[in-house]
Backbone as CSV, one residue per row, in Angstrom:
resi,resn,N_x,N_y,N_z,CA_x,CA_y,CA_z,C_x,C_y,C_z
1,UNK,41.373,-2.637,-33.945,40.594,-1.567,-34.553,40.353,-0.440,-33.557
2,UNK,40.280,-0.829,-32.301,39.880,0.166,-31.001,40.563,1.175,-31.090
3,UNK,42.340,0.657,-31.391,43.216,1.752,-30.652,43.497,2.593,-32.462
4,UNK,42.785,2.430,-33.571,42.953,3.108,-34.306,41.554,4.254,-34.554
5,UNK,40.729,4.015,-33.445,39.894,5.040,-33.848,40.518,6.260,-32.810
6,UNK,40.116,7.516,-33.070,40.821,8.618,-31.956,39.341,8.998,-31.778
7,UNK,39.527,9.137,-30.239,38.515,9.566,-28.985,38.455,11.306,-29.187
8,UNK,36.942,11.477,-28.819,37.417,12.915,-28.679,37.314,13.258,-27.378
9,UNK,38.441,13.958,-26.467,38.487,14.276,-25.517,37.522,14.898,-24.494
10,UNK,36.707,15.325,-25.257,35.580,15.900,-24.263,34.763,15.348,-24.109
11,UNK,34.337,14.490,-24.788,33.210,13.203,-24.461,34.025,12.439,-23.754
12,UNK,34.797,12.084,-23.902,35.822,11.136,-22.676,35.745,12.027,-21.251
13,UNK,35.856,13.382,-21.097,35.790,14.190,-19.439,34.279,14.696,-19.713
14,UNK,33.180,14.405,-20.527,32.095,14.554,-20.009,31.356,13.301,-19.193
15,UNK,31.723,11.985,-19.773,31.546,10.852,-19.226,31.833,10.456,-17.724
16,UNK,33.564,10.884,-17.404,33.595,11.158,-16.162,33.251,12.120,-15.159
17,UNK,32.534,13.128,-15.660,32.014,13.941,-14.903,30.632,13.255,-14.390
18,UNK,29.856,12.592,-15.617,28.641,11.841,-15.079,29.030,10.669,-14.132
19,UNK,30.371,10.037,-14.710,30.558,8.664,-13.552,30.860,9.587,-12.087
20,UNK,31.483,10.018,-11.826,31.983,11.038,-10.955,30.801,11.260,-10.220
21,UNK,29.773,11.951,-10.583,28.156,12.323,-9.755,27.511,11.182,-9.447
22,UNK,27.828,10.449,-10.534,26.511,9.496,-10.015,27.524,8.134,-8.851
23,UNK,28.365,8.093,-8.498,29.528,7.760,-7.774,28.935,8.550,-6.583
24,UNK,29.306,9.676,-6.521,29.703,10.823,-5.459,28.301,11.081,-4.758
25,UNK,27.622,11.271,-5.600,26.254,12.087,-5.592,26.155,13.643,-5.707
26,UNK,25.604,14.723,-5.323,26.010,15.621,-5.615,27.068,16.152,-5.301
27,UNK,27.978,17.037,-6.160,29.165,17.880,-6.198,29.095,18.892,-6.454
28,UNK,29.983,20.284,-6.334,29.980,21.070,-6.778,31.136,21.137,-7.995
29,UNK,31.047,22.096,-8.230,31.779,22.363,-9.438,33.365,22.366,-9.127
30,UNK,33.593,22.915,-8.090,34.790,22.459,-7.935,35.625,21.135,-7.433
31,UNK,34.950,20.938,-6.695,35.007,19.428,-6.089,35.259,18.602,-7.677
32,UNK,34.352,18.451,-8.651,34.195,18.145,-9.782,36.038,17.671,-10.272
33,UNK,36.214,19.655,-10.354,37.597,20.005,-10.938,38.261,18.688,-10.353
34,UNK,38.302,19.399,-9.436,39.629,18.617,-8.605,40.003,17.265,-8.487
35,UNK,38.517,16.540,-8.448,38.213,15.124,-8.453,39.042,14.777,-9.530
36,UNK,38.277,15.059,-10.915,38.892,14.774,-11.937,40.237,15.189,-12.751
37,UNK,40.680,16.266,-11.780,41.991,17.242,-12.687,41.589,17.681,-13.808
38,UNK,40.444,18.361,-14.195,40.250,19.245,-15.022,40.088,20.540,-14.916
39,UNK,40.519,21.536,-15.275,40.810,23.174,-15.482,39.362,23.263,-15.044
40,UNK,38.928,24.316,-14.176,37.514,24.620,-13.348,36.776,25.137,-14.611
41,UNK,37.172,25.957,-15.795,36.358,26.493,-16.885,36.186,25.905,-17.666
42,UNK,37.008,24.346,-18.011,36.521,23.727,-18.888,35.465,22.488,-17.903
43,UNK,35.497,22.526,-16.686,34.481,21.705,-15.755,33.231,22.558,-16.329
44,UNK,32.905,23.453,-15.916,32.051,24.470,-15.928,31.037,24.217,-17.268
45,UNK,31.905,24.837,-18.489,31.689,24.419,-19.836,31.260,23.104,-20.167
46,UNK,31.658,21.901,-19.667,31.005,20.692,-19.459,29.704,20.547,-19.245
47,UNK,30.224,21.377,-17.968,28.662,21.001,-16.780,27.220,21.857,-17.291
48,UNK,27.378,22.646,-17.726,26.836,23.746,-18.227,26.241,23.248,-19.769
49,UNK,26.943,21.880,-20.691,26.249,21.527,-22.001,25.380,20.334,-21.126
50,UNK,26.132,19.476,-19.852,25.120,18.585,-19.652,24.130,18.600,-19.279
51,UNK,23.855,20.113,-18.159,22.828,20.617,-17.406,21.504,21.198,-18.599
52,UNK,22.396,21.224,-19.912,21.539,21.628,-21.508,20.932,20.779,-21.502
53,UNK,21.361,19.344,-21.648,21.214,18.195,-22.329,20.479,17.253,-21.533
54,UNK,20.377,17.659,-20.330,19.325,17.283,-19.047,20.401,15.751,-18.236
55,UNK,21.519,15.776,-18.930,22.318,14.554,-18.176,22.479,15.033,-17.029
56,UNK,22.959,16.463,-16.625,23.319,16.622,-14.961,22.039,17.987,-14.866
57,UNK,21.561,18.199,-13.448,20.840,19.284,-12.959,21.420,19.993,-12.143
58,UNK,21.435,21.262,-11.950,21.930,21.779,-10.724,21.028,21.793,-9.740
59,UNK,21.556,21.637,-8.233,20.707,21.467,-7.260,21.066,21.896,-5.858
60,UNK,21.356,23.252,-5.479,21.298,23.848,-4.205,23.160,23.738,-4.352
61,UNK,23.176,24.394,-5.775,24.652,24.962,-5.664,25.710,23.885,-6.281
62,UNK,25.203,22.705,-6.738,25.557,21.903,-6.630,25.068,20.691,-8.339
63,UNK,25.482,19.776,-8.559,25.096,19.016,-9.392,24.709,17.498,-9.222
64,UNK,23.773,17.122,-9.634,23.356,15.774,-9.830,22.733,15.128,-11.170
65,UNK,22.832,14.050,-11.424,22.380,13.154,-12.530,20.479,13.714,-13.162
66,UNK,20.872,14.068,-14.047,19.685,14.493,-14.867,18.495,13.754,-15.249
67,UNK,17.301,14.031,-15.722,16.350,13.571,-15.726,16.728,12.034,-17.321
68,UNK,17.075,12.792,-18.010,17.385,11.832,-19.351,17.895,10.965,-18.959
69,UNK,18.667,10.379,-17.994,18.987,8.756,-17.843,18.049,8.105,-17.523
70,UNK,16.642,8.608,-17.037,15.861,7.584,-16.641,14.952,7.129,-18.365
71,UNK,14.857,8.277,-19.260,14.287,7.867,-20.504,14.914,6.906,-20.788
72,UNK,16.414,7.251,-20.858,17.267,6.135,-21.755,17.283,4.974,-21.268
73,UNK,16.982,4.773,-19.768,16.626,3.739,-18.698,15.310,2.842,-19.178
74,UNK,14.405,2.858,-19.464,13.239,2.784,-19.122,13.593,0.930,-19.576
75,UNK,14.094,0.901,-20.811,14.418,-0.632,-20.965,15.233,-1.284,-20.207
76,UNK,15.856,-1.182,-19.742,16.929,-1.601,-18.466,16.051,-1.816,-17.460
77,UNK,15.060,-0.876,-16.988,14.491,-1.008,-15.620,13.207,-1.817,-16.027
78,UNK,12.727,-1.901,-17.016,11.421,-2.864,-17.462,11.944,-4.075,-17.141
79,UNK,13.245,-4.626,-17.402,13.705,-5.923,-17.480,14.656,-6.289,-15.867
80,UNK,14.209,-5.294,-15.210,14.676,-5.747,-13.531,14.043,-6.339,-12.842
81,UNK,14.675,-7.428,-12.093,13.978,-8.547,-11.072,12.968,-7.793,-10.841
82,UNK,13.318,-6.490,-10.153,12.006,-6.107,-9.270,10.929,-5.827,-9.822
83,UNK,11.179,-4.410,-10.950,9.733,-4.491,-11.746,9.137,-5.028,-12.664
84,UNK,10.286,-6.588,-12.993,9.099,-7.808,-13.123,8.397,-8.538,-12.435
85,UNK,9.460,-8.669,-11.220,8.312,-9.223,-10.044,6.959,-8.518,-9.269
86,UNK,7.125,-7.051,-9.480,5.943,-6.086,-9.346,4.904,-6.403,-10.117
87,UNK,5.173,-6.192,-11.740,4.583,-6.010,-13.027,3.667,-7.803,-12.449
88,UNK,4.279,-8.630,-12.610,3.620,-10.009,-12.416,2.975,-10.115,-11.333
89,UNK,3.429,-10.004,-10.084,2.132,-10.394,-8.823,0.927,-8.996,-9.308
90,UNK,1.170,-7.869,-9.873,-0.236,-7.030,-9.868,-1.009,-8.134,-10.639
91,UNK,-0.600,-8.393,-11.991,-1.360,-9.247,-12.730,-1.841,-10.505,-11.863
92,UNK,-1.360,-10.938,-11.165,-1.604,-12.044,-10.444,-2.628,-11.681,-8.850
93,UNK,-2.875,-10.016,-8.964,-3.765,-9.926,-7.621,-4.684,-9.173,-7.849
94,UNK,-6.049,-9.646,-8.528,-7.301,-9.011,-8.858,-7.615,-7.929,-8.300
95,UNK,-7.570,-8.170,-7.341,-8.479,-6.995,-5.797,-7.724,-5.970,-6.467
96,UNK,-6.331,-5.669,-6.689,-6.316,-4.726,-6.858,-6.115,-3.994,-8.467
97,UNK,-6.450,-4.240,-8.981,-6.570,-3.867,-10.386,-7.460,-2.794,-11.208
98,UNK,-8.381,-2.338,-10.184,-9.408,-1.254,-10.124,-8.723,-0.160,-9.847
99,UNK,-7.353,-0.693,-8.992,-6.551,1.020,-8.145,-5.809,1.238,-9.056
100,UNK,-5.489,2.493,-9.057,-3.667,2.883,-9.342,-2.671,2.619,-8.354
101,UNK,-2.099,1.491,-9.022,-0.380,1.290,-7.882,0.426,1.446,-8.269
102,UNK,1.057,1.992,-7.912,2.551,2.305,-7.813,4.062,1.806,-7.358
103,UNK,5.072,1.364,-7.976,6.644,1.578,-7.337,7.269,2.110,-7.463
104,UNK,7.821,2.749,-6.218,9.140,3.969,-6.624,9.950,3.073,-5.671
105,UNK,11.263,4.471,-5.550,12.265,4.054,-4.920,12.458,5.367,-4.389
106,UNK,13.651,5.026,-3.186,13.948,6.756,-2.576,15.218,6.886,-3.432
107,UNK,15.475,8.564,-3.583,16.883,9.006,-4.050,16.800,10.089,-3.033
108,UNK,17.751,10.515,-2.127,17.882,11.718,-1.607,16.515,11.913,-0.685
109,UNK,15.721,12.939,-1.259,14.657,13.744,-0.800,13.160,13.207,-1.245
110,UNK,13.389,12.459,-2.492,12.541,12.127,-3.239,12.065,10.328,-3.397
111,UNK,11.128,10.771,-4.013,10.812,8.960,-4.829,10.805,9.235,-6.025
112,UNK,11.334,7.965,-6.516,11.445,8.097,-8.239,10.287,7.048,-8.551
113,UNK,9.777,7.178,-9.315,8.864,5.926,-10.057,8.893,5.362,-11.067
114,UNK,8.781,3.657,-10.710,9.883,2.575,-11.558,8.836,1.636,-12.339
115,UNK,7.765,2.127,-12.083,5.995,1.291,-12.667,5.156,1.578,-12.054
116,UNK,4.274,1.355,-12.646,2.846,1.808,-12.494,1.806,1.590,-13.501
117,UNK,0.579,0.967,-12.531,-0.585,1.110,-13.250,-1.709,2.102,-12.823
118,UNK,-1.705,2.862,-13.444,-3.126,3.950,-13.337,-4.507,3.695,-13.762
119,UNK,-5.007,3.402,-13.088,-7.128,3.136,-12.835,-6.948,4.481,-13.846
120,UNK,-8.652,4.259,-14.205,-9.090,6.231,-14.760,-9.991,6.019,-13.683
121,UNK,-10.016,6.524,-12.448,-10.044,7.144,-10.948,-9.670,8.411,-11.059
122,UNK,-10.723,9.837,-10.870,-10.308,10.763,-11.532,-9.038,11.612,-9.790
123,UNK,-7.882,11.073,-10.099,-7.036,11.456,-8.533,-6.645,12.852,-9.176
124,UNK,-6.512,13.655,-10.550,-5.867,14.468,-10.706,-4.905,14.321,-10.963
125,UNK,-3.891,13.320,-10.884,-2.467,13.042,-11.400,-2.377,11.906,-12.105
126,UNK,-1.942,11.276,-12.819,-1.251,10.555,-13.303,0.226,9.723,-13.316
127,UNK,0.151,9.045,-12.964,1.928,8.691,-12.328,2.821,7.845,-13.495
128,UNK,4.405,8.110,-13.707,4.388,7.853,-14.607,6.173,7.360,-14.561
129,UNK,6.558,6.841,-15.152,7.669,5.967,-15.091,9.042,7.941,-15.250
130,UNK,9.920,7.324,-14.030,10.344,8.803,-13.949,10.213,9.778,-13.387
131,UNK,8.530,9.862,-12.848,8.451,11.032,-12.355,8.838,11.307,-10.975
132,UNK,8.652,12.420,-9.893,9.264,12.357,-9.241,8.462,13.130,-8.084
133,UNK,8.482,12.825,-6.970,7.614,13.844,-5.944,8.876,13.849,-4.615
134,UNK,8.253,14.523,-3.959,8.809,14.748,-2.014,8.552,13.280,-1.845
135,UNK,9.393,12.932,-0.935,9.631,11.706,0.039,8.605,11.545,1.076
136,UNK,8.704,13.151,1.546,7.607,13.726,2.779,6.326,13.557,2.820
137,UNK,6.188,13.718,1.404,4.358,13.538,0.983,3.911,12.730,0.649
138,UNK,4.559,11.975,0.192,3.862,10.587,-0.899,3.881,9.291,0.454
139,UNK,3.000,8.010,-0.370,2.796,7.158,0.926,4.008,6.320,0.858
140,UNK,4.762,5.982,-0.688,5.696,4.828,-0.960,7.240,5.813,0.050
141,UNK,6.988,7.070,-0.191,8.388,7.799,0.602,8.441,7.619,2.103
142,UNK,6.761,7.638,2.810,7.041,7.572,4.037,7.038,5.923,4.746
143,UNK,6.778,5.427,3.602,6.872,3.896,4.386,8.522,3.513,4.112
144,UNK,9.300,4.110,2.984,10.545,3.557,2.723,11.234,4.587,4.096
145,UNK,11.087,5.243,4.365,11.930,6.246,5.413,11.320,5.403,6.923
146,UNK,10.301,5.622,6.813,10.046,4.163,8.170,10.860,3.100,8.554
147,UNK,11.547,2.503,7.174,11.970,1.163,7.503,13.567,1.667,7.355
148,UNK,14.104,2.651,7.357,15.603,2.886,7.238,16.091,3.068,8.428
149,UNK,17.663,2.808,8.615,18.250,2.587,9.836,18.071,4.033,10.124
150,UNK,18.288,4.203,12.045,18.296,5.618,12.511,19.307,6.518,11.977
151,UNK,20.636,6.290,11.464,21.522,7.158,10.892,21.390,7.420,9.259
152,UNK,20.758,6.459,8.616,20.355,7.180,7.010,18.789,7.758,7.447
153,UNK,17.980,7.755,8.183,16.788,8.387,8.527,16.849,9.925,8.874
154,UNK,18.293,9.557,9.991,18.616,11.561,10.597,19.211,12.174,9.222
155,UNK,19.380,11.342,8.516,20.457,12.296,7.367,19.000,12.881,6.183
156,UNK,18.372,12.130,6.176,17.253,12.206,5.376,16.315,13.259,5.652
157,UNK,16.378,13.177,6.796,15.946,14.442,7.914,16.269,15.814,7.853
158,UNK,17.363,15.831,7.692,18.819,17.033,7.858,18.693,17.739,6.435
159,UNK,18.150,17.069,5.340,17.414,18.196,4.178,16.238,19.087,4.648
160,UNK,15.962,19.746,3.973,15.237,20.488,4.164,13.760,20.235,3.227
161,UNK,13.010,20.405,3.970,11.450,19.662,4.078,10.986,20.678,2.643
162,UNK,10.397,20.276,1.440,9.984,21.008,0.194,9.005,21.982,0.370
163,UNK,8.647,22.485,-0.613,7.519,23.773,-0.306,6.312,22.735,-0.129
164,UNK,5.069,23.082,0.386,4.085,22.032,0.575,3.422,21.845,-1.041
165,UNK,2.972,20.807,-1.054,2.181,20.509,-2.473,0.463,20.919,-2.410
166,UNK,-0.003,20.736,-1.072,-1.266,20.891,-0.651,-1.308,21.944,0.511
167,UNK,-2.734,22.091,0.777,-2.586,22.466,2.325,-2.680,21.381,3.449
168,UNK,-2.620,20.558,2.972,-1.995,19.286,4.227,-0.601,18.640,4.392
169,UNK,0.224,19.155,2.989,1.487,18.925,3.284,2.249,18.977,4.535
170,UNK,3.182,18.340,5.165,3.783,17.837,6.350,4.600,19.336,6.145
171,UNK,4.689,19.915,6.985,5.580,21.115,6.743,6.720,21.409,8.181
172,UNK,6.264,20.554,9.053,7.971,20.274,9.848,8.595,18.785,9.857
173,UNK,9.820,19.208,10.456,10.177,17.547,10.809,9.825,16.905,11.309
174,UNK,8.984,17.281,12.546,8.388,16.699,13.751,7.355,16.295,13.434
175,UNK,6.454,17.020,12.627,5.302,16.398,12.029,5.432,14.959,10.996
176,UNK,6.562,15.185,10.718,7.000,14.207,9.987,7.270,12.969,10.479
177,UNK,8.138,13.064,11.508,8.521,12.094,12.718,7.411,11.584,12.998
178,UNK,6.365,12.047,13.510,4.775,11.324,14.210,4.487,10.877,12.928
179,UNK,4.404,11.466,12.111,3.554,10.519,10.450,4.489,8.889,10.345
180,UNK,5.854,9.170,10.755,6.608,7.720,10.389,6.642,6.859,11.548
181,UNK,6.434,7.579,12.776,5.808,6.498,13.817,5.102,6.179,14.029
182,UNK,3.825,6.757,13.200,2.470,6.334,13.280,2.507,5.244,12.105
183,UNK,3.099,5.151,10.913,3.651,4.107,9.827,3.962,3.394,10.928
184,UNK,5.019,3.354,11.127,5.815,1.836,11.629,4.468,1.242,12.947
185,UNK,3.806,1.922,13.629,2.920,1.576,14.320,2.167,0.788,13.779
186,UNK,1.193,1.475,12.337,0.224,1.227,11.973,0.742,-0.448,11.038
187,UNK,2.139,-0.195,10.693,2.393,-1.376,9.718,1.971,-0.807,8.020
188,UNK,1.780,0.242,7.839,1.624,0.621,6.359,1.345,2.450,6.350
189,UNK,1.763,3.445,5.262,1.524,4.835,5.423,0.392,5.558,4.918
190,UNK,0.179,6.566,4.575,-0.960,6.949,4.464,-0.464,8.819,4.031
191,UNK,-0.844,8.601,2.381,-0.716,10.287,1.991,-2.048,10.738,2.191
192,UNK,-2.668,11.928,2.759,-3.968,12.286,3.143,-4.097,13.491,2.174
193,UNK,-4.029,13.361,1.133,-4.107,14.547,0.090,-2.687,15.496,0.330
194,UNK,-1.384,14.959,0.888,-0.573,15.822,0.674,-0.044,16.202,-0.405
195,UNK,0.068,15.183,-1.614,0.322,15.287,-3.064,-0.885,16.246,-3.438
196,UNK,-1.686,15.632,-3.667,-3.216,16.029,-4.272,-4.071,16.237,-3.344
197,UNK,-4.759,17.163,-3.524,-6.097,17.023,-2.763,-7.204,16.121,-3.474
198,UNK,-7.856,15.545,-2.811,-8.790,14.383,-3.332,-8.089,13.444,-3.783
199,UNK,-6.945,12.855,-3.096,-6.115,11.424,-3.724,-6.088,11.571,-2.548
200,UNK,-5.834,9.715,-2.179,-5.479,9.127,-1.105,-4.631,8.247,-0.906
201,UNK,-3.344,7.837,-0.516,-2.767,6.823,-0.852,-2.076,6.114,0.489
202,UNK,-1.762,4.850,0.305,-1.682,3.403,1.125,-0.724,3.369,0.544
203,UNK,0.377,3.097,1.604,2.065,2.674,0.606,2.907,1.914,1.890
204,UNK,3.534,0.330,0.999,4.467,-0.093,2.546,5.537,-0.053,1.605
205,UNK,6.693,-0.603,2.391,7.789,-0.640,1.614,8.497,-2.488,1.211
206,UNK,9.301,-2.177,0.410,9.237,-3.622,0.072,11.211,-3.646,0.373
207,UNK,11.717,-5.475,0.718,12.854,-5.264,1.544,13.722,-6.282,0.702
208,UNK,15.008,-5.917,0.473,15.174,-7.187,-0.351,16.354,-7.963,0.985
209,UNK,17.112,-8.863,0.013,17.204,-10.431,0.788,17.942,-10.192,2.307
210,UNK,18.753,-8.392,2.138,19.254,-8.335,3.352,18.536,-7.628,4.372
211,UNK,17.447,-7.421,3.904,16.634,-7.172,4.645,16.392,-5.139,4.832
212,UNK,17.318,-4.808,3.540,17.071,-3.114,3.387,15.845,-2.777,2.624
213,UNK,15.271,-1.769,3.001,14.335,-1.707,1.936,14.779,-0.784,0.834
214,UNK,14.154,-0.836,-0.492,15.302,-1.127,-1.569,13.647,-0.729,-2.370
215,UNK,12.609,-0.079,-2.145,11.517,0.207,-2.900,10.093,0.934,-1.746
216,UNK,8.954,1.358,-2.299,8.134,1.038,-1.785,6.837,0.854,-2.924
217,UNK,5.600,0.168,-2.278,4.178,0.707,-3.084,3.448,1.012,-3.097
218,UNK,2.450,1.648,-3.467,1.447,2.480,-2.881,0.042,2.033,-3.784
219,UNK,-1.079,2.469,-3.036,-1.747,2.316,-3.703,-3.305,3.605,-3.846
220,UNK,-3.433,4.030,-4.611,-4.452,5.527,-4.476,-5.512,5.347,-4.854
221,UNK,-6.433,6.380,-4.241,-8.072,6.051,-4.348,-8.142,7.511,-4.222
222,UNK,-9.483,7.846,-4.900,-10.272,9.546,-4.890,-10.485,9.427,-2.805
223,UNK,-10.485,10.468,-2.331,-10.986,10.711,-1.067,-12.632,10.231,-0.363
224,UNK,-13.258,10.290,-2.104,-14.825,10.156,-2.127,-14.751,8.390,-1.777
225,UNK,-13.573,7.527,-1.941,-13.724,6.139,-1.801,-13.391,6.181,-0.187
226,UNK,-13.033,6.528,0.426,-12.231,6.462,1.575,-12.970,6.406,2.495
227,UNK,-13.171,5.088,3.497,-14.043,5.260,4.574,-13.135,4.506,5.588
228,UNK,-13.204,4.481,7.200,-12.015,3.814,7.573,-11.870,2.425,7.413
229,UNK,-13.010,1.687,7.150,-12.772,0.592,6.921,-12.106,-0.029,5.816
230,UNK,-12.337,1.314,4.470,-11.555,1.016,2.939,-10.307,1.322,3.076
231,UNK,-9.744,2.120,4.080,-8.402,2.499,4.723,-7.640,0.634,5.644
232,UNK,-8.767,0.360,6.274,-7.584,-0.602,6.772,-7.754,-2.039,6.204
233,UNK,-8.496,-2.128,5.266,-8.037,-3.079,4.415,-7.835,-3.222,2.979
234,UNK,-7.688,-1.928,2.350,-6.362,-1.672,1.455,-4.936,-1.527,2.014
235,UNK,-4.939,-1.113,3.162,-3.745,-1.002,4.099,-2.889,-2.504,3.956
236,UNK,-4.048,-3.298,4.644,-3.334,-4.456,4.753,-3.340,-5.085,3.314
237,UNK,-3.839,-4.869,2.442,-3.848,-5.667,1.486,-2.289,-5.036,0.686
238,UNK,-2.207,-3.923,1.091,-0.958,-2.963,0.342,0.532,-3.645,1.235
239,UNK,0.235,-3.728,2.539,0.881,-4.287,2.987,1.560,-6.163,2.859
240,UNK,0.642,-6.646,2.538,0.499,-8.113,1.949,1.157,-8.084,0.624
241,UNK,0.872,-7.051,-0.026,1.623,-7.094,-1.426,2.577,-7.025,-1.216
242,UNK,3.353,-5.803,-0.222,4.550,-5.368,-0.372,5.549,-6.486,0.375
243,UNK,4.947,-7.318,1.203,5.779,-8.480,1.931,6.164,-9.918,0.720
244,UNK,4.621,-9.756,-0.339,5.039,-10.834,-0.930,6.311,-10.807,-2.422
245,UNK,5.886,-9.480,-2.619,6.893,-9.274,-3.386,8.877,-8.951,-3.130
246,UNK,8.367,-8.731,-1.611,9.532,-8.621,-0.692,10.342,-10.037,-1.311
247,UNK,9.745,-11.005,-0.832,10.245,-12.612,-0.602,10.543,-13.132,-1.820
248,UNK,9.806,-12.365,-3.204,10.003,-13.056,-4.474,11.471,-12.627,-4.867
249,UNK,11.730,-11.154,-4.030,13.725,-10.697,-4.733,14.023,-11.083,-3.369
250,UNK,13.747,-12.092,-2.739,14.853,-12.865,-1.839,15.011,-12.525,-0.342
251,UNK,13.997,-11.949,0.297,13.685,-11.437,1.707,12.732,-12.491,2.124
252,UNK,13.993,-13.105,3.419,13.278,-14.146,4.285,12.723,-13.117,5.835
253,UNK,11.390,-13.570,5.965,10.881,-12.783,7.189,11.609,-13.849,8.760
């Protein structure tokens, strides 16, 4: 029956244009062409209905995978080791059930977020399956960039740092550098209202069986909760989470 239905050709080279990016990571448009042997104006014309359709974005000249795969995602990623094993130890760890916590993951520059439970803690944001912030600012970005080898760390580096979100946003590299050696020092990170002003957030990263880290989590409080002592033992308690859930997808310490 397969080989009697007829394909239509452009959904067949729009498909590989998405396998192609999300393969490659970003491309340009020509690169695209060439990759695939398609005429640069009918690449273009492609790229140009998917960038409609939110499957690809353009991004510093360039293209990457659009926001709509993570909608169409959301059942796929509900039913992953990890954010069932997240989803279950929160339920399984009282203490923290008052906070908003969080898991993302890094892509590029950013964290994506893969669950979450939000307190009504009035932080000003809301976090939400999908969404997306700086790497730089958030606590789950700087604890996952902490734990990455020195050559995906310099590359991570070698982007260029976002407009600030606050007036405490990290706004060089170097400043950045001391924030992730003060992480790996401290054993857990710390956003100081760089997202938000009046949010605070505690984030380690979590490692799977080969020992990459492969997530992080965070956990946020209004500024008005924050005293240093509520700092270093949500710290460690953020940290305790993120080791035990480490070991449940298969990371021996």
């Amino acid at each position: 029956m397969a080989e009697d239905i007829k394909l239509v050709p452009a959904v067949e080279r729009a498909v590989r244009i998405l396998d192609v990016v999300a393969a490659s990571g970003p491309m340009g448009l020509t690169a695209i062409s060439r990759a695939l042997s398609i005429p640069k104006s009918s690449t273009h014309a492609l790229c140009h209905t998917l960038c409609h359709l939110d499957l690809l974005r353009e991004k510093a000249g360039t293209y990457v995978l659009g926001m709509k795969f993570l909608g169409w995602n959301g059942a796929v990623l509900n039913d992953s080791a990890l954010i069932t094993e997240f989803k279950d130890l929160l339920a399984r760890t009282p203490a923290l059930g008052e906070y908003t916590v969080t898991l993302s993951t890094l892509h590029e520059a950013e964290v994506i977020y893969l669950a979450c439970q939000n307190s009504s803690a009035p932080l000003g944001v809301s976090f939400r399956i999908g969404m997306r912030l700086p790497a730089a600012f958030t606590a789950t970005g700087k604890a996952m960039l902490a734990h990455l080898p020195q050559a995906e760390l310099d590359r991570a580096l070698a982007l260029p740092l976002p407009p600030p979100l606050t007036g405490v946003s990290v706004q060089s590299v170097d400043a950045l550098l001391q924030d992730i050696e003060t992480t790996r020092a401290r054993g857990f990170s710390i956003d100081n209202g760089q997202v938000r002003s009046g949010m605070c957030c505690l984030g380690a990263a979590v490692l799977d069986a080969s020992g990459d880290v492969v997530a992080g989590v965070a956990l946020s409080m209004t500024t008005a909760e924050v005293q240093p002592e509520t700092i270093a033992t949500a710290g460690r308690a953020m940290s305790d989470f993120a080791r035990t859930l480490s070991c449940r997808i298969g990371f021996r310490e």
